[in-house]
C-alpha positions as CSV (number, residue, x, y, z in Angstrom):
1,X,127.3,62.9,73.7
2,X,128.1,65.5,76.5
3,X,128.8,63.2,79.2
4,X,132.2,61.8,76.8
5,X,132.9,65.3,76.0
6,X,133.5,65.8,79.8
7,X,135.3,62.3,80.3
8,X,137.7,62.8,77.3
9,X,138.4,66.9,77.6
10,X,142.2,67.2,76.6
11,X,143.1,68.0,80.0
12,X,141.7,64.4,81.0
13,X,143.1,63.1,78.4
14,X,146.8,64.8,78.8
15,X,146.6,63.1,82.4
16,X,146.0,59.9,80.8
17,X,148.3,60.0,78.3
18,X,151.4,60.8,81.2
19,X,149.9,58.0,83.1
20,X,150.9,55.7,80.1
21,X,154.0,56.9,79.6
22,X,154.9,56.5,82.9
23,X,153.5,52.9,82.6
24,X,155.2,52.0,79.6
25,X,158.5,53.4,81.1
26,X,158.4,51.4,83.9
27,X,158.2,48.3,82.3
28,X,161.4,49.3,80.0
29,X,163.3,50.8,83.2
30,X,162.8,47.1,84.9
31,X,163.8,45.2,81.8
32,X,167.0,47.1,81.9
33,X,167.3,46.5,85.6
34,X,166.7,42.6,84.9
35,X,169.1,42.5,82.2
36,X,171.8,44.2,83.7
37,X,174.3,41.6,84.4
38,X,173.5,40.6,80.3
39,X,176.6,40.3,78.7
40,X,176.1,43.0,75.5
41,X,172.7,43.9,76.8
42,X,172.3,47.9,75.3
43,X,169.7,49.2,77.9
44,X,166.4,51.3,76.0
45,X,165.6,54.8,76.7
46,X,162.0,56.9,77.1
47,X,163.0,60.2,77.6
48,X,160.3,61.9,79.8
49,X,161.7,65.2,78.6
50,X,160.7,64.4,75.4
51,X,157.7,63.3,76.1
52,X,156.5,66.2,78.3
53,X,157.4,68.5,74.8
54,X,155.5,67.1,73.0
55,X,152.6,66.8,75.5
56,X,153.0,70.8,75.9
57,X,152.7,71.6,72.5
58,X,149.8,69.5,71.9
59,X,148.3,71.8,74.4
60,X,149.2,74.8,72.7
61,X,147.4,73.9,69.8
62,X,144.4,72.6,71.2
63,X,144.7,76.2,73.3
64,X,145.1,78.1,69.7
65,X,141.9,75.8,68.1
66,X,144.4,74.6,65.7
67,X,142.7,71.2,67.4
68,X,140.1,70.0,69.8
69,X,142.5,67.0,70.4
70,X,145.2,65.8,72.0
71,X,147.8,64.8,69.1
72,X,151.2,64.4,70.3
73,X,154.0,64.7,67.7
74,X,157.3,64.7,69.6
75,X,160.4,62.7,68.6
76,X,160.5,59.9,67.3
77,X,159.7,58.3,70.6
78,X,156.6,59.8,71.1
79,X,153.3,60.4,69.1
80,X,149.5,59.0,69.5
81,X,147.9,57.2,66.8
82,X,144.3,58.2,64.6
83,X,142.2,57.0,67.8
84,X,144.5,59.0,70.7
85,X,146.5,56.0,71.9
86,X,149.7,56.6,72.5
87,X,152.7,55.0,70.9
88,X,156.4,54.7,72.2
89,X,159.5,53.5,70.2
90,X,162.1,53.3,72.8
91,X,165.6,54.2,71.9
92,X,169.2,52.9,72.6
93,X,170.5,54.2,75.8
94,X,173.9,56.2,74.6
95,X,177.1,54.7,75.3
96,X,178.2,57.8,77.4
97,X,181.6,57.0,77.2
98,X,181.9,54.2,79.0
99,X,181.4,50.4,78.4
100,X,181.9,47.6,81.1
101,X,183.9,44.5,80.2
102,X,181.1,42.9,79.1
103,X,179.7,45.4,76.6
104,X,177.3,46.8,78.2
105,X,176.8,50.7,79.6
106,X,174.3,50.3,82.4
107,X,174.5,51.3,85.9
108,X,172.1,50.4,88.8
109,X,172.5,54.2,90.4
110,X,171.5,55.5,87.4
111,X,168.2,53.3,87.0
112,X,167.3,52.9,90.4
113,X,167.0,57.1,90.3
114,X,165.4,57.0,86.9
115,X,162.4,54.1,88.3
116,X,162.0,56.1,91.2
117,X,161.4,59.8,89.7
118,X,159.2,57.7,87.4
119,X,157.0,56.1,90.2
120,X,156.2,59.6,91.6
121,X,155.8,61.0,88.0
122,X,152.9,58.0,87.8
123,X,151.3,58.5,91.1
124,X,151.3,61.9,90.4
125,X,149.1,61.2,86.9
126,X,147.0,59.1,88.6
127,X,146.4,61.4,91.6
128,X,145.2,64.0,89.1
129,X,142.9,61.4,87.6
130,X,141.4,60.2,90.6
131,X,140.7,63.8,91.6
132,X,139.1,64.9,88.1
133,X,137.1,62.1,88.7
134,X,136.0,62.4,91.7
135,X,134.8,66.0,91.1
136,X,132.6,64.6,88.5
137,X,131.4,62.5,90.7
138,X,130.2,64.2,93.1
139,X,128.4,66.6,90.1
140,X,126.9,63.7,88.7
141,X,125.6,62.8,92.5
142,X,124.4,66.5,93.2
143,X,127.1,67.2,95.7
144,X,129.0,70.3,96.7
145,X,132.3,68.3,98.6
């Protein structure tokens, strides 16, 4: 049907698809937050760069018609299933050379940065969203602005 031809374009659906990851990465940035005082508590990684690779070559296939869909196939991390949802495997955050006495490698600087590049990251996405859908809106109701 037209009308979810327009609703799940690849554009639409690359939006959507940030919006989750941004989601999903939030919740995983906050468990590491909570659990940071954990004694041998190895904090989990999304990597955003990863993510936004995968995201751009999906859209260079869709843009060479190898595909009219969305199909990410990063890392490991990152990759959508059959019906376009996307699925995350979060990995181990790396050591980087330094463990606290009580085995763990976090540091609150670090995550506090990382949760708050990933709040604007999200409000981005759903700004985008909000705006696609209000243009269709306003088609759908006949209106120019």
């Amino acid at each position: 049907m037209w009308i979810e031809r327009l609703v799940s374009d690849p554009l639409t659906h690359g939006v959507e698809l940030a919006a989750r990851f941004a989601e999903q990465r939030h919740k995983l940035l906050a468990e590491n937050v909570a659990n940071l005082d954990t004694p041998d508590f190895q904090p989990q990684r999304l990597d955003p760069q990863a993510f936004q690779a995968a995201l751009r070559t999906a859209f260079e296939r869709v843009k060479r018609g190898d595909t009219d869909r969305l199909q990410l196939r990063g890392d490991a991390q990152v990759s959508t299933t059959a019906d376009g949802k996307l699925r995350l495997r979060p990995a181990r955050e790396p050591a980087q050379n330094l463990l606290f006495h009580d085995g763990t490698n976090a540091r609150l600087e670090t995550l506090m940065t990382d949760a708050q590049q990933n709040a604007l990251s999200y409000r981005l996405a759903l700004q985008l969203l909000r705006g696609r859908f209000n243009t269709m809106t306003a088609a759908i109701r006949g209106r120019t602005q």
